[in-house]
N, C-alpha and C positions, 0 to 999 in steps of 0.2 A: 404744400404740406405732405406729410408721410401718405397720407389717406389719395389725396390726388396724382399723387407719383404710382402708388401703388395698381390706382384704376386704367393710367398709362400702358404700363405693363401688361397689365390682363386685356385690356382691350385692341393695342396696337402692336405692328411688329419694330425693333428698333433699328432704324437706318446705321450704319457703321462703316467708318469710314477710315482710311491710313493715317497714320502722321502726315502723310502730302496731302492730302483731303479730297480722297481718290474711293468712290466708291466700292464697297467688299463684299455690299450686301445686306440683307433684314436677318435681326436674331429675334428671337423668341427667350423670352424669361424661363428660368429653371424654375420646373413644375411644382418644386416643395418649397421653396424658400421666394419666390416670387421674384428673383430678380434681386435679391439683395445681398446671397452670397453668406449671410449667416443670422443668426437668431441671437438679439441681444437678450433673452432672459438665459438663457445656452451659457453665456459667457465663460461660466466657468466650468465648461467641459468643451476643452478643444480649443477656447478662445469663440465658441459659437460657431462654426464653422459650419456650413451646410454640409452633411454627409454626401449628399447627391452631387451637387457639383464641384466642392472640394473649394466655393467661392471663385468660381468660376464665373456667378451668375446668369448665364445665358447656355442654351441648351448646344448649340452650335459648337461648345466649347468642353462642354463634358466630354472625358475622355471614355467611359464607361458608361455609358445613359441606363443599363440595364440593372448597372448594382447603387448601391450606396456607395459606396468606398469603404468602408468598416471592415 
């Protein structure tokens, strides 16, 4: 469930691995949108998009950590 995926995230880091199945590394969830990359009540501005990570989901992957993107 959303609820248990969500507790996931907040509480562990996410193992990430290649298409070969070659370890990369732990990511950590983006700090506004929890790992999901955008907000379905959002929808209809942007498509929901997280400003922060652009749907990037994970913080390792934002190109800008310090702004929104806006």
């Amino acid at each position: 469930c959303i609820h248990c995926h969500k507790e996931i995230h907040e509480n562990n880091t996410i193992k990430v691995y290649d298409e070969k199945g070659i370890y990369e590394g732990d990511y950590f969830y983006c700090k506004r949108c929890h790992g999901a990359g955008w907000f379905p009540p959002y929808k209809h501005i942007q498509e929901g998009i997280c400003f922060r990570c652009k749907g990037a989901r994970y913080e390792e992957l934002i190109e800008n950590p310090d702004t929104f993107g806006i």
